[in-house]
Phi, psi and omega in degrees: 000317171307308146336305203262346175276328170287007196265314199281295176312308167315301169317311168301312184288307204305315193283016182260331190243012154287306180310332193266340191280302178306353198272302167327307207266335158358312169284153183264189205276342202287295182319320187281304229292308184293331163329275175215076169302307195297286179346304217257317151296357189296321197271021192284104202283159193249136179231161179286072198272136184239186185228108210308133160213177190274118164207198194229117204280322194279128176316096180320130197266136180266116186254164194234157192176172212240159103313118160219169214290189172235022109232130185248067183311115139291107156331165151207163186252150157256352178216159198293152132156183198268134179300115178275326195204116157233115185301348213225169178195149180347120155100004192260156192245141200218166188241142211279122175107322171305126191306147181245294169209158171230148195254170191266146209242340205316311185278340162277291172017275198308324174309286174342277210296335184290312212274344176289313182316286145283006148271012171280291193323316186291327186268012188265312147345301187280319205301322178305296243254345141282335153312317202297285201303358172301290183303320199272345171275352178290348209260003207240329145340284174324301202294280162000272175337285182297353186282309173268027179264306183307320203300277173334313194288331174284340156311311227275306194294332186295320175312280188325288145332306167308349209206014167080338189304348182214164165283180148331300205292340168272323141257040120292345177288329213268332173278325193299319200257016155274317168295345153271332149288357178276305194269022174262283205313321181272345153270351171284327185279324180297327193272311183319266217329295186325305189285357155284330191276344188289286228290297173306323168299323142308318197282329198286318172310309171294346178275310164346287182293354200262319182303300188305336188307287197327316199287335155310340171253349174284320218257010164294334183291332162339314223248003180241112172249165190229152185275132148269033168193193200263130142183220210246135175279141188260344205168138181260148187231313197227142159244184197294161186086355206261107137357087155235173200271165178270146202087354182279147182281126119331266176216166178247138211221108192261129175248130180242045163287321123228203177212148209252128186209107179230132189242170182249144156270117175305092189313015164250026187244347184317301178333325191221048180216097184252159156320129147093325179315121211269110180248166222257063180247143177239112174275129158297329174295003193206049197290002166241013161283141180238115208247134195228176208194191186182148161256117176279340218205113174246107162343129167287280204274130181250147204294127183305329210252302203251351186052031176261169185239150149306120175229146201268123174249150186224131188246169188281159144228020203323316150299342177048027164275336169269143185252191203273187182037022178287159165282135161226142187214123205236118210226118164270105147318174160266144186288326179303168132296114186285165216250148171322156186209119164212173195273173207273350188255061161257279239293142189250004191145152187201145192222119190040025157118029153205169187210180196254122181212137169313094153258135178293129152226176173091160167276194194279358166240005176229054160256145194266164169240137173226125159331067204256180207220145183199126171279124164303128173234207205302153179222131172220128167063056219022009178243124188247125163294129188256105177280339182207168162092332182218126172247169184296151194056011169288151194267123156228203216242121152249005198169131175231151198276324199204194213249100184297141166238134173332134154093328178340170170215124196257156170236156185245124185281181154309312188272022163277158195290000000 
């Protein structure tokens, strides 16, 4: 009995490890095949792709400075008297030629009429005084005329003589009074010059008096001031009714066509600072504006005490909304080209001032990795500068699920760009 129940067992294990071999190949081959497909994508590793682009790792040092206009006009008065009108008043915008203000003219007025007055006179003057020289040449005519009458008489008498019919003694009367209309004809021509010299001297005068008219009337022009530019009133200085002296400030006057922001520098920051150079303004007053500037201006002299330098930065204004004393803070980039920037977990490894970073080809559903070799610059805060090797706007790898091979094929996750 003992035999046959171990006999009956034997049977039973034998037919447990048929049934389990046949069951195994049951499945079918289609079923294992896709096993394993899944299998092979699982280990496909999925990565993050980002896109190189150009920045800067070192923290910008930010300087502080005012806004103000890129001209600043003092009104000024040039002649005495008292302000009747001011047109205009703080914050008000004005056009280049617009009356501003006007002060009272009455006593120049009044200059203007005497000096007009007397350029009457003077040309009522000249007028005499060309009748004059008018009278001496009929009178140097005149004098002319009897000279050759006198003249004529001394031919005649002189014949007559010759031939005995009269005496001597009548012409010598007769040269006498040719010699005496002769030096009458040379004093009349003496009184023309006087009376032309008169004449010019009276014209000289009226050119005189015609400059004093103009200057009387310029500085009549005075008592009316005009905006020479576009802006803004900056300051009322003086109001109306006040007596002003000449050289006294009206109003102040700003042009914000653009604007002007000068901050002091540290001089040991000079080096990465040029002419022309394109920076960095943040206004408070405007915090989401993003503003770029230039340097106009670099100060020669640097402060004895603080070794800071001024340097002028001129901002655009088209709109003319920003105005003076806002805060500005002003960030000098580097002048240089800046360098490609990814985080420090792209690097697959570094070796002596390089490392290894992925780029991505292909689109999002056939993409690939290639091995690229990239020179290193600086690492701050999680981030490295790529001095060679990666260009801007190339896709690489900034995280990977798993340990990447040249050529390799990749899923691209949601958060890649």
């Amino acid at each position: 009995m003992v035999i046959k129940k171990r006999i009956q067992a034997a049977l039973i294990l034998a037919s447990i490890l048929v049934l389990g071999s046949v069951g195994c190949k049951i499945v079918p081959d289609t079923e294992a095949k896709e096993e394993k497909t899944v299998n092979f994508k699982e280990r496909t590793p999925s990565v993050d792709v980002a896109i190189a682009r150009t920045d800067s790792i070192r923290d910008a040092i930010e300087y502080m400075g005012t806004t103000q206009p890129v001209q600043t006009v003092a009104l000024r008065s040039q002649v005495e008297g008292q302000l009747l009108k001011l047109t205009v008043d703080v914050g008000d915008r004005v056009t280049k030629g617009q009356l501003l203000a006007q002060l009272d003219d009455s006593l120049l007025q009044a200059e203007v009429g005497k000096a007009e007055a007397e350029l009457a006179a003077l040309n009522s003057e000249v007028i005499r005084a060309q009748g004059e020289v008018k009278s001496a040449l009929s009178a140097v005519e005149s004098a002319k005329v009897r000279l050759e009458q006198y003249r004529n008489d001394v031919d005649r008498l002189q014949e007559l003589y010759e031939e005995g019919a009269i005496a001597s003694r009548e012409v010598e009367l007769a040269r006498t009074e040719y010699l005496t209309a002769k030096q009458t004809v040379l004093s009349a021509q003496s009184e023309v010059n006087v009376r032309q010299s008169a004449v010019e001297a009276v014209q000289g005068r009226v050119i005189a008096q015609q400059a004093l008219i103009q200057q009387e009337k310029e500085r009549l022009s005075y008592t009316r001031l005009h905006s020479p530019i576009t802006g803004y009133v900056l300051q009322r200085v003086i109001e109306t009714g006040n007596l002003v002296q000449p050289g006294s400030e009206i109003v102040r006057l700003g042009d914000f066509n653009q604007v002007i922001v000068v901050v002091p520098v540290s001089e040991l920051d000079l080096a990465n600072i040029r002419l022309g150079q394109s920076v960095r303004v943040r206004l408070d007053a405007f915090p989401r504006d993003s503003l770029v500037g230039r340097v106009n201006n670099i100060s020669p002299a640097a402060d004895p005490t603080s070794r800071q330098v001024p340097i002028e930065i001129i901002l655009a204004n088209p709109e003319q909304k920003i105005s003076s004393g806002l805060l500005a803070r002003v960030s000098f980039g580097q002048t240089g080209p800046q360098p490609v920037v990814i985080p420090e977990t792209a690097l697959q490894g570094t070796t002596g001032g390089r490392g290894t970073v992925f780029v991505v080809m292909g689109d999002k559903e056939n993409a690939t990795v290639t091995e690229r070799i990239v020179r290193l610059g600086e690492k701050i805060d999680g981030q490295v500068e790529i001095l060679g090797g990666l260009r801007p706007g190339e896709r690489y790898v900034s995280r990977s699920s798993d340990t990447l091979k040249d050529n390799q094929s990749v899923k691209l996750s949601v958060l890649s760009e």
